[in-house]
C-alpha positions in Angstrom: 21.6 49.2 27.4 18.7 51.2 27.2 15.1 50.2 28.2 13.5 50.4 24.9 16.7 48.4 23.6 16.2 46.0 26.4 12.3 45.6 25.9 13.5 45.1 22.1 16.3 42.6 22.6 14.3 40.5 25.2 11.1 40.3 22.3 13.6 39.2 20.0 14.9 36.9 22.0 11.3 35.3 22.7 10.6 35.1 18.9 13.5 32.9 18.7 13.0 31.3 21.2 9.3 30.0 20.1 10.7 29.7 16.2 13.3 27.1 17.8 10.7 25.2 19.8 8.3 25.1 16.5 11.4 24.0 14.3 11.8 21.1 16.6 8.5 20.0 17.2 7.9 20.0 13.7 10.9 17.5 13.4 9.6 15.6 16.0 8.3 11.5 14.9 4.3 11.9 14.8 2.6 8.2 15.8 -0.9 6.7 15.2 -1.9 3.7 17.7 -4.1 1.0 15.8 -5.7 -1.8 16.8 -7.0 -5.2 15.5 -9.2 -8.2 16.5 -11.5 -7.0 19.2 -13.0 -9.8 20.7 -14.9 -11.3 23.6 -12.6 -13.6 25.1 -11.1 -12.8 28.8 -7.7 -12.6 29.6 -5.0 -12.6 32.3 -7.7 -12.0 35.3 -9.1 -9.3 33.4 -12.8 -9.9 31.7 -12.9 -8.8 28.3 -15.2 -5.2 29.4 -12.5 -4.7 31.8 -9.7 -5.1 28.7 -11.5 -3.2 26.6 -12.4 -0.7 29.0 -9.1 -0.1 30.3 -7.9 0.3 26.9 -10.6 3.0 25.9 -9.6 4.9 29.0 -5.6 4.4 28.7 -6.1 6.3 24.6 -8.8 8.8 26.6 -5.9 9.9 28.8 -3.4 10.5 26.7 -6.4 12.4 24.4 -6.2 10.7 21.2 -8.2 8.8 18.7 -7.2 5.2 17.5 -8.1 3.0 14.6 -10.2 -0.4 15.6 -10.3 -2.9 12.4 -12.7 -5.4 13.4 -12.7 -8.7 12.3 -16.3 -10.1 12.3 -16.1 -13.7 13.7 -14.8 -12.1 17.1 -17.7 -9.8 17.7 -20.3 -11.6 15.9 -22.8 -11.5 19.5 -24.7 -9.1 21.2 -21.9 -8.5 23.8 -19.5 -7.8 20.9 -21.6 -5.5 19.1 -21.4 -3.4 22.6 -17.6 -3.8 22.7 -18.0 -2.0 18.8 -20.0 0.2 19.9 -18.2 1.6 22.9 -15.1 2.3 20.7 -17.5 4.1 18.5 -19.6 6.4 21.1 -15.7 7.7 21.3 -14.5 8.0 18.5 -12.4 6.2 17.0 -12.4 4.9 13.5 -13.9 1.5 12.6 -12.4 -0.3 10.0 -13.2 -3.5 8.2 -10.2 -6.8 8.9 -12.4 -9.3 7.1 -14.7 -11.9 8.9 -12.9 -15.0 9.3 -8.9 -13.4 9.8 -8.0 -15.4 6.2 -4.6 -15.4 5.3 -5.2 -14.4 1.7 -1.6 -16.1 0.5 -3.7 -19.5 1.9 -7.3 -19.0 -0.2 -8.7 -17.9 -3.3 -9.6 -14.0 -4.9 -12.9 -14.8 -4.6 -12.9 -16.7 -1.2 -11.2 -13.6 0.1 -13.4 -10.6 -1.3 -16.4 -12.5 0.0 -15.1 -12.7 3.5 -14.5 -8.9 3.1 -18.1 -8.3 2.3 -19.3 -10.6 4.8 -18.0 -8.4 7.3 -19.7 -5.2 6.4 -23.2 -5.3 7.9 -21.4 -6.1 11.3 -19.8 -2.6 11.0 -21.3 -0.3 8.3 -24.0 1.5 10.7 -21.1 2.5 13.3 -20.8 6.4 13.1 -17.0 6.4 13.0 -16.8 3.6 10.1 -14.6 4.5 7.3 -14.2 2.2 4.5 -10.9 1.1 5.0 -9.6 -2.5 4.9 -6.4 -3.9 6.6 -5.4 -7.5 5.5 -5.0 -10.3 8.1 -1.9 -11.6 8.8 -0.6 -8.6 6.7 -0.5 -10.3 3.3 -2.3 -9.1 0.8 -1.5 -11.8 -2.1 0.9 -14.2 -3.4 0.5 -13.6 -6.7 0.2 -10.4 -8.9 -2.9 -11.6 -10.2 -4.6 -11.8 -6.8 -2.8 -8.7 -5.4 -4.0 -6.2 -8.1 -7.6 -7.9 -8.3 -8.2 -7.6 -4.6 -6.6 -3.9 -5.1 -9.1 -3.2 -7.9 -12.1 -4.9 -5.7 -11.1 -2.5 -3.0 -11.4 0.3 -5.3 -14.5 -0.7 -6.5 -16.2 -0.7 -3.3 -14.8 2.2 -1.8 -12.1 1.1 0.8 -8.6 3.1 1.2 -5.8 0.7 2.3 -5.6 0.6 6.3 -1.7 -0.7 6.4 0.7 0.3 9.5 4.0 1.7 8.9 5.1 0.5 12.0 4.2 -3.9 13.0 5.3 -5.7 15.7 4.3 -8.9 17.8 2.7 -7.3 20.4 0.0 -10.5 20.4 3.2 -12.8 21.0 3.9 -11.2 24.2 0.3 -10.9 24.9 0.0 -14.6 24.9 3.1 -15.5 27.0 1.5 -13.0 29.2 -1.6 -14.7 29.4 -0.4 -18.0 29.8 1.5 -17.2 32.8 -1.2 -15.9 35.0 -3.1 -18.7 33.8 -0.4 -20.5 35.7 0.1 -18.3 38.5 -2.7 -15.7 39.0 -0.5 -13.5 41.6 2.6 -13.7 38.7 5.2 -10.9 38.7 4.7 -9.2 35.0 7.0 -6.3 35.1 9.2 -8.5 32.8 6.7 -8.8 30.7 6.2 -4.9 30.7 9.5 -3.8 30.5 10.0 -6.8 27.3 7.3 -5.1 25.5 8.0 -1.5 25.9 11.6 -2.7 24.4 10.3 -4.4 21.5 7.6 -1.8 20.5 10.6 0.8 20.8 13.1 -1.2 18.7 10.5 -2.1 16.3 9.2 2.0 15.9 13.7 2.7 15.6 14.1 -0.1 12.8 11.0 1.0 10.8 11.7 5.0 11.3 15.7 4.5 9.9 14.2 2.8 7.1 11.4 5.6 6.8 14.1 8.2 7.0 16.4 6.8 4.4 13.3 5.5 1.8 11.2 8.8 2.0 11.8 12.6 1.0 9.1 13.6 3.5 8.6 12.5 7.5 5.6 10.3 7.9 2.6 9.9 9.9 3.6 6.5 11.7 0.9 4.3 12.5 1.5 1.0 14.4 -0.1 -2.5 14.9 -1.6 -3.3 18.1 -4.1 -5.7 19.2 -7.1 -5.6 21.1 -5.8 -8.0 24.1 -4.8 -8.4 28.2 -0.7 -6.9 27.5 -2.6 -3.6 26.4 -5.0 -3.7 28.6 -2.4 -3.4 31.0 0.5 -1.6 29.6 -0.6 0.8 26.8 -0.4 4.0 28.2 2.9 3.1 29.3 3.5 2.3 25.9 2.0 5.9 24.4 3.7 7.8 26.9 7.1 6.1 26.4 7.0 7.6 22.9 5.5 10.6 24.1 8.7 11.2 26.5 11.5 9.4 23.8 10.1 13.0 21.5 7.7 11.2 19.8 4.1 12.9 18.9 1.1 11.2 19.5 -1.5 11.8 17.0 -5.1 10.7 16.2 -5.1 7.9 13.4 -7.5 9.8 10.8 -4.8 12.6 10.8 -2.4 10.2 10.3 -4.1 8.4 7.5 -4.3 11.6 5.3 -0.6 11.3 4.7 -0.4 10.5 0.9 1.8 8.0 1.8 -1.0 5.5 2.4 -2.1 5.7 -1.2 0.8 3.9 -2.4 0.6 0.6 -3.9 4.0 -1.3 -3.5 5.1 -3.2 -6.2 6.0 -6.9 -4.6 5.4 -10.3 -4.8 4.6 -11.8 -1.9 2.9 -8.3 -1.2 2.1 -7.3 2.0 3.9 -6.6 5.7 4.5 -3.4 6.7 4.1 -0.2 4.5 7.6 0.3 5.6 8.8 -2.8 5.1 7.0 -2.9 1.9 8.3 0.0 0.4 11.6 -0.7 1.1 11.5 -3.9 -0.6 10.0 -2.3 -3.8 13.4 0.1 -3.9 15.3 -2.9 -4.0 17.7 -1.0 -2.0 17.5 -2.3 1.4 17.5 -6.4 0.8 19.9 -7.5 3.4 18.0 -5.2 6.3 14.3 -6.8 5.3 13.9 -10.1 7.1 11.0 -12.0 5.7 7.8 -12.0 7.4 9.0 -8.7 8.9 7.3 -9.4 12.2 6.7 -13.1 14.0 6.7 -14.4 17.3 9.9 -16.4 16.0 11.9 -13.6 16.1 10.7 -12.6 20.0 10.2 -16.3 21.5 14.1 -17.0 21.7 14.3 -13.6 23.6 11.4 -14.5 26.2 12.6 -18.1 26.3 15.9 -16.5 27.6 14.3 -14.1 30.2 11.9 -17.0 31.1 8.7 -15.0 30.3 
């Protein structure tokens, strides 16, 4: 072969070469971390500046942007107003998870919107807050009449939906956690690790097959996580375990400009998961959609048998 027919078969070959690596990393599963319910409170030898701080820092290194939805009644102090603050100074988005962490299923239309607005002078001046409302417990009505008139209250004020496509029981884990250096302060928690990098990755797998089969387009994943000692400790193990499974990391703005997030599932109970919500609309996927779709019931059995 000649040299001009070398130097033109080898440029070739390195066009192809980057087209394959774009084709698969535009097939690759793009994630969003949230998180809910910062609060003040300590745990598992950790003070709460050193959870939240660790937290911060573990989302710094891996360079990418969360979602905080703050429920008021945690952060209602000077000291919480700094914990706010700090997620704001680096931006990450603010959003508002109610005051008092009602389960709306439990209260009235009324009782509900009002905690909502009670909520908004604790985080309206941050500079990353977006108007964007996730419901506690994930249930946003157990009635249509309460569903769509919280939907339209939303509306009114100008809040977008904050749901997460992927939810999980991080918080169960977290407390098992917690309770067992309360215990024993030099405890062993690489069980606990290793249980919760499982779960979070069986959780992402179930709601992703159903994402996959429900959808014509991939989605922007985002998924529940809370504000507590188990992420303190484990999240960037978490983030880079989806990172090295193929998955993309992304910023949770980006990932919230997916039109997906616009839709308004059509169920009674409404609520869980976007996913899972979805799913159950299509009426397609009934003996795969366990009801709630996340709860420490499911995990406690498994940690009872690995005595975490």
């Amino acid at each position: 072969m000649r040299r001009r027919e070398f130097l033109h078969y080898t440029a070739a070959l390195t066009v192809l070469a980057h087209a394959s690596r774009v084709c698969a990393a535009a097939h690759r599963p793009e994630i969003a971390f949230t998180f809910d319910d910062p609060t003040t409170k300590d745990g598992a030898n950790l003070t709460y500046p050193e959870i939240n701080g660790r937290i911060l820092a573990a989302l710094a290194n891996h360079k990418i942007k969360a979602a905080l939805f703050v429920c008021g009644m945690r952060i209602d102090s000077g000291p919480g107003h700094q914990l706010v603050s700090d997620w704001d100074t680096h931006g990450h988005l603010i959003g508002n998870h109610s005051y008092s962490h009602l389960n709306f299923d439990e209260v009235t239309l009324s009782e509900f919107e009002a905690d909502l607005v009670k909520n908004e002078p604790l985080i309206r001046s941050y500079r990353q807050f977006q108007p964007r409302f996730r419901y506690p417990y994930f249930k946003e009505g157990d009635t249509v009449r309460k569903r769509d008139g919280m939907r339209s209250f939303l509306v009114g004020r100008g809040y977008r939906h904050g749901r997460a496509t992927i939810d999980a029981s991080d918080w169960a884990i977290s407390a098992r956690l917690q309770k067992r250096v309360a215990e024993n302060p030099q405890a062993d928690l690489a069980g606990y690790r290793d249980f919760y990098l499982q779960h979070m990755w069986e959780r992402a797998q179930y709601y992703q097959s159903l994402a996959k089969r429900l959808l014509t387009q991939p989605v922007r994943h985002t998924v529940l996580l809370h504000h507590n000692a188990l992420n303190a400790l484990f999240l960037s193990d978490l983030i880079a375990m989806f990172v090295a499974k193929g998955w993309v990391a992304v910023n949770a703005e980006y990932a919230y400009e997916d039109p997906v997030y616009e839709r308004q599932p059509n169920i009674v109970p409404a609520g869980e998961s976007l996913i899972w919500a979805l799913a159950k609309e299509s009426g397609k996927f009934t003996s795969q959609l366990r009801y709630p779709g996340e709860d420490d019931t499911y995990e406690n059995p498994k940690m009872d048998a690995l005595k975490l």
